[in-house]
Short mmCIF file of the C-alpha atoms (twelve columns), coordinates in Angstrom:
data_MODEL
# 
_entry.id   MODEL 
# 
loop_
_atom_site.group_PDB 
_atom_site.id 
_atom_site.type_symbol 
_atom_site.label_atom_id 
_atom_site.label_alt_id 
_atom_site.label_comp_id 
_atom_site.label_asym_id 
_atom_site.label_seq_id 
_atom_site.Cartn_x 
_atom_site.Cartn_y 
_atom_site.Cartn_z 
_atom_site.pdbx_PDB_model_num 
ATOM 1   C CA . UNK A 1   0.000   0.000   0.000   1 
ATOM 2   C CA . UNK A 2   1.330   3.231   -1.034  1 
ATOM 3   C CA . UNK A 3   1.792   6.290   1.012   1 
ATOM 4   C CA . UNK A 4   -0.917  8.099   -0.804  1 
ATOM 5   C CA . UNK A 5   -3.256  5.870   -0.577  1 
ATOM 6   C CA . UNK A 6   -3.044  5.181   2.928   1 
ATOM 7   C CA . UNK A 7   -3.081  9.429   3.435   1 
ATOM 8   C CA . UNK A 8   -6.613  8.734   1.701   1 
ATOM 9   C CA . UNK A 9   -7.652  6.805   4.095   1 
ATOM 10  C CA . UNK A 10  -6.855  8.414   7.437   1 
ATOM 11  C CA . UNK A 11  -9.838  11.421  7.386   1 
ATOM 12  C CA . UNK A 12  -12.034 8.874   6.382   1 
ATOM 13  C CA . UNK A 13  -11.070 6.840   9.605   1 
ATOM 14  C CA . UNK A 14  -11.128 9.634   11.712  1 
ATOM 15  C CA . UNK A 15  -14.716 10.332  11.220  1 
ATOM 16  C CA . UNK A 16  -16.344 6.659   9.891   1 
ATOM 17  C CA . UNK A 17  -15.262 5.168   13.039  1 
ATOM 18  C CA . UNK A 18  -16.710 7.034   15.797  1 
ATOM 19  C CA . UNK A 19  -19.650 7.499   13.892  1 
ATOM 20  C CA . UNK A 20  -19.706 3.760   12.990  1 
ATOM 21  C CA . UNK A 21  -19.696 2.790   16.864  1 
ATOM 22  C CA . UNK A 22  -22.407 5.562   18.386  1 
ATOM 23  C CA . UNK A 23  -25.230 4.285   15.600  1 
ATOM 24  C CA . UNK A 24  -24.505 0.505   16.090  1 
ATOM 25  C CA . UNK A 25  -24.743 1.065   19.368  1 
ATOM 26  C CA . UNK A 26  -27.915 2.486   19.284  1 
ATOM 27  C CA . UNK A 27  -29.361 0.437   16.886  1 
ATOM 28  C CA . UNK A 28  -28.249 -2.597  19.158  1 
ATOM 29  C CA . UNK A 29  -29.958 -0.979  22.074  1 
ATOM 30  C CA . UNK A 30  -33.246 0.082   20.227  1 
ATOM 31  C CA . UNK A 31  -33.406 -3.985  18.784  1 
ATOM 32  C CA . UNK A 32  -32.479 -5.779  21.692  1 
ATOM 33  C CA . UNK A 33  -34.325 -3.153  23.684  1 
ATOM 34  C CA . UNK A 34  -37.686 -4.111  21.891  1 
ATOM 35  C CA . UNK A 35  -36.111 -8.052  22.440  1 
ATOM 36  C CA . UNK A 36  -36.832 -8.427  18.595  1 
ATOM 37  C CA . UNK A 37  -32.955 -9.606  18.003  1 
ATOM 38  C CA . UNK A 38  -33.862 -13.174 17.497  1 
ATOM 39  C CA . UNK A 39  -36.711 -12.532 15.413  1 
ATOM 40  C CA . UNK A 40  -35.299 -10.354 12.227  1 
ATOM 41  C CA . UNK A 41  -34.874 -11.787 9.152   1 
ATOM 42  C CA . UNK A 42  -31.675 -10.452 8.495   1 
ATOM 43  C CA . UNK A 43  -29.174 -10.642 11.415  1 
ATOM 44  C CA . UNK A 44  -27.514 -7.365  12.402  1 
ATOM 45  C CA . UNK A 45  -24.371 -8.108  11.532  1 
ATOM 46  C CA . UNK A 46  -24.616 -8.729  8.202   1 
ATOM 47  C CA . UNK A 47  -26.762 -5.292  8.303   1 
ATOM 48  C CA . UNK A 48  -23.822 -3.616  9.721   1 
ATOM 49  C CA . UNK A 49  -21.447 -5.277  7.205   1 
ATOM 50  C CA . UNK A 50  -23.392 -4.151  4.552   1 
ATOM 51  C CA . UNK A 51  -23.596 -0.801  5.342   1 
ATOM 52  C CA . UNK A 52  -20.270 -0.532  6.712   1 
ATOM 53  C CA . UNK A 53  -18.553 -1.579  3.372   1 
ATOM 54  C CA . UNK A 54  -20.406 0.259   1.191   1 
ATOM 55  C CA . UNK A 55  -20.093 3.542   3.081   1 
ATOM 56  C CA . UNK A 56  -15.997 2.874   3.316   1 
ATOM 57  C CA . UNK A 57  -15.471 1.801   -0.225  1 
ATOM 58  C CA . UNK A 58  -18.280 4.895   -1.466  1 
ATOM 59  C CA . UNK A 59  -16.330 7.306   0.902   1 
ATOM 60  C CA . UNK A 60  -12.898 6.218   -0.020  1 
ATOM 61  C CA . UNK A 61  -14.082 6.503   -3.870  1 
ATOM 62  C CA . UNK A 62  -15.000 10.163  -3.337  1 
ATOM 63  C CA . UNK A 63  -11.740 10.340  -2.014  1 
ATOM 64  C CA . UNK A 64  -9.781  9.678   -5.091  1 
ATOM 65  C CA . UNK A 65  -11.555 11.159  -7.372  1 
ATOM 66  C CA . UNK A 66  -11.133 14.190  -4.934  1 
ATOM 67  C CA . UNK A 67  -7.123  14.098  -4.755  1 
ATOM 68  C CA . UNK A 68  -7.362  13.402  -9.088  1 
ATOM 69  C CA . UNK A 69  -9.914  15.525  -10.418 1 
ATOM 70  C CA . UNK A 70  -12.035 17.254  -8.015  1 
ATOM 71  C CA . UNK A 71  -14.562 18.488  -11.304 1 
ATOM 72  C CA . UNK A 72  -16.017 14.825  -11.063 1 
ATOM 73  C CA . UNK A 73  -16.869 14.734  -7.456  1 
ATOM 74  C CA . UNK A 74  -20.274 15.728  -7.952  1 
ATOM 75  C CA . UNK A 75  -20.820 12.981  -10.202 1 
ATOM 76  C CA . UNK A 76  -18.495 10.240  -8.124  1 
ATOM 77  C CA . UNK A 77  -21.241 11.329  -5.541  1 
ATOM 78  C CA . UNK A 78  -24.538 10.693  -7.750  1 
ATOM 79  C CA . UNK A 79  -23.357 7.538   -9.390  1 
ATOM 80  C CA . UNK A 80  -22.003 6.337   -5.744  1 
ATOM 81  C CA . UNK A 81  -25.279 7.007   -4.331  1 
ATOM 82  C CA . UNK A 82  -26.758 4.529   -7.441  1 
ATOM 83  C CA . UNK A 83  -24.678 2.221   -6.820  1 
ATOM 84  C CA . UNK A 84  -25.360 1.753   -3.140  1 
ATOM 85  C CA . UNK A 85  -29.167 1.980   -3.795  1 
ATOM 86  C CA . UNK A 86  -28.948 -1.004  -6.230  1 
ATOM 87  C CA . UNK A 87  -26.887 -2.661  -3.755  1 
ATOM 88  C CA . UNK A 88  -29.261 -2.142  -0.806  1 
ATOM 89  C CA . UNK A 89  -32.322 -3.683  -3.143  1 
ATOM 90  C CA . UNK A 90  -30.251 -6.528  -4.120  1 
ATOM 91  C CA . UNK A 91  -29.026 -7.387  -0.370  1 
ATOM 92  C CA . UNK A 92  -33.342 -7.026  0.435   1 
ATOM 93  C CA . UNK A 93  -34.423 -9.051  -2.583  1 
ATOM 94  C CA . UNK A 94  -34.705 -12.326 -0.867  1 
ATOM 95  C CA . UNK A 95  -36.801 -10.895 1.899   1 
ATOM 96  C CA . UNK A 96  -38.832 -9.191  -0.177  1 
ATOM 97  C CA . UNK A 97  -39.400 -11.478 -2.773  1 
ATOM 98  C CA . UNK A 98  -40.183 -14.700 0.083   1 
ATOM 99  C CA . UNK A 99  -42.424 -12.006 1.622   1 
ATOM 100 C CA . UNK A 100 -43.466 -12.878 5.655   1 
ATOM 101 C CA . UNK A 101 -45.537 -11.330 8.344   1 
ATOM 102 C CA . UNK A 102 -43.064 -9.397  9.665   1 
ATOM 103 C CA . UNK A 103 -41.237 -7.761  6.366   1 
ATOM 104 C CA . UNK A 104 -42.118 -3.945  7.681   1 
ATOM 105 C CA . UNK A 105 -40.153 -4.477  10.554  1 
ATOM 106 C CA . UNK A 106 -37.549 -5.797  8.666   1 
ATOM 107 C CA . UNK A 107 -37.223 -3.504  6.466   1 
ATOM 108 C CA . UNK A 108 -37.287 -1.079  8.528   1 
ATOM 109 C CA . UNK A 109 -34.058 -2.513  10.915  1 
ATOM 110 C CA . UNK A 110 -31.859 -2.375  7.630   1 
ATOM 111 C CA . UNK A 111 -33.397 0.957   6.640   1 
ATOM 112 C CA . UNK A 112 -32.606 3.185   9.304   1 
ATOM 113 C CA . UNK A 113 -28.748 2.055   9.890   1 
ATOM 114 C CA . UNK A 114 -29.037 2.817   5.471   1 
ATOM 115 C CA . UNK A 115 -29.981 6.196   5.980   1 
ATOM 116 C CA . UNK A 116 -27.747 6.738   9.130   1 
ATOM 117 C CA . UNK A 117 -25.080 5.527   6.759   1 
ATOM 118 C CA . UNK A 118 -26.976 7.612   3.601   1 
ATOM 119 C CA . UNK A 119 -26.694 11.224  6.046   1 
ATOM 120 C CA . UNK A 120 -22.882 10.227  6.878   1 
ATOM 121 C CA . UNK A 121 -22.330 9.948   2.748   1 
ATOM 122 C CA . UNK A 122 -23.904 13.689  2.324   1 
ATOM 123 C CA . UNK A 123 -21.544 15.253  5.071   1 
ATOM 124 C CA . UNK A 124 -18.618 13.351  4.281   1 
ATOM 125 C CA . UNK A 125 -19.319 14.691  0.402   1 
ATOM 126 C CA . UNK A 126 -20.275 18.070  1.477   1 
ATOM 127 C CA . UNK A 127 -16.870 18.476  3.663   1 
ATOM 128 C CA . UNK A 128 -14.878 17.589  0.368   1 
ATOM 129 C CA . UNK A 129 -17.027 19.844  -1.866  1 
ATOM 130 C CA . UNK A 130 -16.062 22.734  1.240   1 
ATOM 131 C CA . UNK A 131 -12.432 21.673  1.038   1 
ATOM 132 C CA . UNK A 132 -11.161 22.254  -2.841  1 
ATOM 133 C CA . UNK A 133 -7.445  21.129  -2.905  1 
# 
């Protein structure tokens, strides 16, 4: 790994982490809170991984197209944004397509960590469209 790229990394750290830790932890204590843990469809870690990855690999993407050519931020952004949508249908598909009683509440558990994740995405893009190199 290259000095630059590990440079990249390091503001995204600094603020992915903390925020990473303050809404799992509150998402652990509204679910297990509620003592619905054992009945989701999807388990929260695999929520968490999802969003997780996407976020870091979205976020670090902005990032180099920021230190290249910051013009194409804008659109890094939108097609980003796209891309994570399609991937949050396709990691619901089998839920939705099998259906069940309970598929609101589902939903719902992998939907607000998404746009927890979604508002952290808009910041994070904002603060680079503040910062022009």
């Amino acid at each position: 790994m290259t000095n630059n790229t590990r440079s990249l990394g390091s503001p995204l750290l600094k603020k992915l982490l903390p925020f990473t830790l303050v809404t799992t932890l509150a998402h652990l204590a509204i679910v297990y809170g509620m003592g619905m843990q054992e009945k989701l469809y999807y388990s929260l870690w695999s929520v968490w991984c999802f969003n997780i990855i996407a976020t870091a690999l979205f976020s670090w993407a902005l990032l180099v197209v920021r230190k290249k050519n910051y013009n194409y931020l804008g659109i890094t952004f939108m097609a980003g944004t796209m891309i994570k949508m399609f991937g949050a249908v396709i990691f619901l598909l089998p839920h939705l397509l099998e259906g069940g009683e309970h598929l609101f509440r589902d939903a719902l558990s992998f939907l607000l960590p998404y746009l927890a994740f979604m508002a952290f995405d808009i910041l994070f893009s904002l603060g680079l469209l503040k910062e022009r190199p």
